[in-house]
C-alpha positions in Angstrom: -9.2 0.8 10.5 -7.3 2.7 13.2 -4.4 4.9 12.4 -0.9 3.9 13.3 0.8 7.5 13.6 3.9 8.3 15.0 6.2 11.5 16.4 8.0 13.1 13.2 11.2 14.7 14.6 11.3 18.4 12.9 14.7 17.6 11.4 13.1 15.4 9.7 10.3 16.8 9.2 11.6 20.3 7.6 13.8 18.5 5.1 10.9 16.8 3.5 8.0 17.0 0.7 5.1 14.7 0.6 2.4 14.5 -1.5 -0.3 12.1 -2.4 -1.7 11.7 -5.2 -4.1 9.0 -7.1 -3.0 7.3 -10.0 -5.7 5.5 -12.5 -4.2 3.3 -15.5 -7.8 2.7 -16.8 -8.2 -0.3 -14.7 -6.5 0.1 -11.2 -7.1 3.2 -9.0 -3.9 3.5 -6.9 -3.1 6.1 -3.4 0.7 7.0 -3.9 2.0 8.8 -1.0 5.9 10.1 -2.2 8.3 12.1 -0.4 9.5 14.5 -3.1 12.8 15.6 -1.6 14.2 11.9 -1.9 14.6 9.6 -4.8 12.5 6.7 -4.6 10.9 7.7 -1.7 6.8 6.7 -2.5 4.8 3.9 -1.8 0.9 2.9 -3.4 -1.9 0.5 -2.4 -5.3 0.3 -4.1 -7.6 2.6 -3.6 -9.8 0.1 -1.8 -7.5 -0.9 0.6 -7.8 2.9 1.7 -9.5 4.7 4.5 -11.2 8.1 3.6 -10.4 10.5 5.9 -13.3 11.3 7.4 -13.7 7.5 8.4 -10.3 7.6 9.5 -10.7 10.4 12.3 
């Protein structure tokens, strides 16, 4: 998988919070990625569908 990063401006950038974190219900293990500092700012995808970060370098 090849990274699709782009340019943060750092306006943007100071104003926010992100963390990831993954969630397991017992039978789904899911990455969320949520910016703290807005409301319903997050997103998830399995697990699976994820690239470790050493493969993603």
């Amino acid at each position: 998988m090849t990274p699709d990063t782009a340019a943060v401006s750092v306006s943007v950038a100071d104003d926010s919070e992100v963390m990831a974190s993954v969630d397991d219900d017992g039978n789904t293990k899911r990455l969320v990625i949520a910016d703290i500092s807005c409301e319903d700012a997050w997103i998830s995808m399995r697990v699976e569908g994820t690239t470790s970060l050493p493969d993603w370098r």
